[in-house]
N, C-alpha and C positions, 0 to 999 in steps of 0.2 A: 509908443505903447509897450508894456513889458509885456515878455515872450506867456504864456499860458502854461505854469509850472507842472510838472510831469512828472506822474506816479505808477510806479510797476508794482502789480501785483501779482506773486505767484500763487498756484494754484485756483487760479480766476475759472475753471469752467465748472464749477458750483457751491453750494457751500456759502461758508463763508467768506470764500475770495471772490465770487459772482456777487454777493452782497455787498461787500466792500467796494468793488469797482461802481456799481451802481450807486453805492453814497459819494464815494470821494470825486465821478465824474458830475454829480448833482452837486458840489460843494465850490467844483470849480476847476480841477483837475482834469489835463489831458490823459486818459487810462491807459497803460500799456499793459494788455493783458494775458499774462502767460501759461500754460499748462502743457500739457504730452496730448490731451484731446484738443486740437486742431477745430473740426466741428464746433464745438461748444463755447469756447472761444471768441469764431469768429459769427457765431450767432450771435453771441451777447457784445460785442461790440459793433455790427449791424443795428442789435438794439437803440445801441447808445446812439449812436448816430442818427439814426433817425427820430431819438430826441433832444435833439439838437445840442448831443453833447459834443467831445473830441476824443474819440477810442481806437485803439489798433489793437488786432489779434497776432500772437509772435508763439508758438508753438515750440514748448523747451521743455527737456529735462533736468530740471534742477540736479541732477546726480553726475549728468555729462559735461564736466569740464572743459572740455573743449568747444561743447556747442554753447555753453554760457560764457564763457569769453570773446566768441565770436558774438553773441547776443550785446556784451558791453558793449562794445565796438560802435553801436550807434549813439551812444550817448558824452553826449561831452560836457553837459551838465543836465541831474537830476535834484527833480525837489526831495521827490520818496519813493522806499524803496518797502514792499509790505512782506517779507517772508510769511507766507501761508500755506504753502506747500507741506506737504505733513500726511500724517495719519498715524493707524493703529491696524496690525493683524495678530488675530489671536486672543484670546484670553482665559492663558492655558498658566499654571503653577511653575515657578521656577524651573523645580521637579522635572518637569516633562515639557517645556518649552523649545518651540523648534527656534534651535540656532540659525535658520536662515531668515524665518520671521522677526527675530531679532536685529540681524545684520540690513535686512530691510528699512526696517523701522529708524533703525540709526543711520544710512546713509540716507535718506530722504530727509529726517528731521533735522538731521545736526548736518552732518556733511552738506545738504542742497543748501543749507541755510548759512553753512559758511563761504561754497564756493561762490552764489550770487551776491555777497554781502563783498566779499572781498573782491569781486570782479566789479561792483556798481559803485565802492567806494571811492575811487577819484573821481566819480564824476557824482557823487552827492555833497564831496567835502569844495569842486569846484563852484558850486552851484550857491556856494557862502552860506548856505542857510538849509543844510538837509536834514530829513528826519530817517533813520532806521527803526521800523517797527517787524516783532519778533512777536511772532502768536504762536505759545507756548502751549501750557494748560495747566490747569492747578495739579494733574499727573506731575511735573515740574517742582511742584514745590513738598509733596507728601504723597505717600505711596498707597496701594488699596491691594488687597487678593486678585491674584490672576492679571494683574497690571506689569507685574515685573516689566516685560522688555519695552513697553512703551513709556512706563516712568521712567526705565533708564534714559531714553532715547529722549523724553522731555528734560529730565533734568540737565543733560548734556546741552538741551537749546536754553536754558534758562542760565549757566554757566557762563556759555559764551557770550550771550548776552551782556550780563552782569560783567566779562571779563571784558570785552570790548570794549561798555560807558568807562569802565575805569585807564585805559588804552588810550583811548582819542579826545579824553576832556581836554578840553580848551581847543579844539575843533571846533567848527562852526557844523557839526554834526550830529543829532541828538539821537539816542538810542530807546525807547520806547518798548515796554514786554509788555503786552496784554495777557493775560493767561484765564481765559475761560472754566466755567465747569462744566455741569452737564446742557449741552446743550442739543436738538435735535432738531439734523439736517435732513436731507432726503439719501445721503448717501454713507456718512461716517460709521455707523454703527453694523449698519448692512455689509460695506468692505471689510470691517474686523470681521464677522463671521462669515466672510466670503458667501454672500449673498442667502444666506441662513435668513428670512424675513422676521420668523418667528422668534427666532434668540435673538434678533436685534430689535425687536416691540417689547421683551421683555426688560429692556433696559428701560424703558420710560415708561412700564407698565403702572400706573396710579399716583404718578408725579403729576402735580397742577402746575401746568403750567412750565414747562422747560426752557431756556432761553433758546430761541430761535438765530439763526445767520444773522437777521437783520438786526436783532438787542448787538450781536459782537460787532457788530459792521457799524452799529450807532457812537461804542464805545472808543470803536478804534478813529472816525473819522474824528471827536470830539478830541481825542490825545492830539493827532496830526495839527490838528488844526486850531490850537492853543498855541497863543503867543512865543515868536523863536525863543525867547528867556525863558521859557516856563517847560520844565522836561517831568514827564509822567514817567519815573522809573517803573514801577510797576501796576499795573490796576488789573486785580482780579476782580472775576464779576460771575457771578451764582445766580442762581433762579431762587427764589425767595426759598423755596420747598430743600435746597438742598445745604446743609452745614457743613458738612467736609466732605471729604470722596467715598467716606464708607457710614453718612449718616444722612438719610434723604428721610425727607416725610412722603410716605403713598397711602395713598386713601386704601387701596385694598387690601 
């Protein structure tokens, strides 16, 4: 009987990486589910478990290099590896933009996404048949007001991305970028404005309909899970309401 192929996913304790763990262990996948909150974590793979999936909770900072190296460590072959780990603080003008929210925003997006990428790569390229997926944002691809240091910090993950498939083709490794737009979680928009409730409901004030964890978590499990020969370089995906990053329809 073959072994039951095994997928990590960072930033798993909500969100869209709680989403994602929850499709790809319903698709067939062992979840190994990582974040800094411990708690959350190891509730949702409790979850998992007691639906008769296969889930471990593994407690990491994508940013600490030494504890992500030791986290490789157990792996001697993976099927997938989902960088999700991410976010956004701020959304303040160039101008006046604090440099340490900046440097933030980039060692979590880019930096956590390189060092797990490159610490889980021999044992996804061992594994004959792996997939790396990078959840970007359409920030990645075209920039908006007050975005500056998170677009930077996106487009640096949509780089290496791109820089990587071009790196390890003819690998038996496939490299995958999802890049979302507006989409509304119970915690993303809230952590930009450090817990500001109000400036973070005005982001989604009279949008029908936002994409939800579970539309990005449907999109990503559907790329994984297309045939090894067939590689999703990129699939952005929008809520119908929104055209680019600075043209949304709202009803009010």
């Amino acid at each position: 009987m073959a072994a039951t192929p095994i997928a990590v996913i960072t930033g798993a304790s909500s969100g869209i990486g709680a989403a994602t763990a929850r499709q790809l262990a319903a698709a067939g996948y062992r979840v190994v589910l990582t974040a800094r909150r411990k708690d959350r974590i190891e509730t949702l793979a409790a979850e998992l478990t007691e639906a008769g999936h296969q889930a471990a909770a593994y407690a990491l900072d994508v940013t600490d290099r030494a504890a992500v190296d030791e986290f490789a460590t157990a792996f001697r072959s993976l099927a997938v590896l989902v960088n999700n780990a991410g976010g956004a603080l701020g959304a303040d003008p160039v101008a006046t933009g604090d440099p340490a929210d900046w440097r933030q925003m980039y060692e979590t997006n880019v930096i956590g996404t390189l060092n797990v990428t490159q610490a889980l790569l021999p044992a996804l390229t061992a594994s004959g048949d792996g997939t790396i997926v990078v959840l970007s944002s359409t920030a990645g691809l075209s920039t908006y007001e007050g975005g500056g240091g998170y677009v930077a910090a996106k487009h640096g993950e949509h780089v290496l991305a791109e820089t990587l498939r071009l790196e390890i083709v003819g690998t038996p490794v496939r490299v995958i970028e999802v890049a979302p737009g507006m989409v509304k979680t119970e915690e993303f928009a809230t952590t930009r404005f450090r817990g500001d409730t109000k400036k973070a409901a005005k982001v989604y004030a009279g949008v029908d309909a936002p994409l939800s964890a579970d539309d990005v978590a449907d999109t990503i499990t559907w790329a994984v899970t297309r045939p090894s020969h067939v590689n999703i370089d990129l699939l952005v995906v929008r809520p119908r309401a929104q055209a680019s990053n600075s043209k949304v329809h709202r009803t009010l």
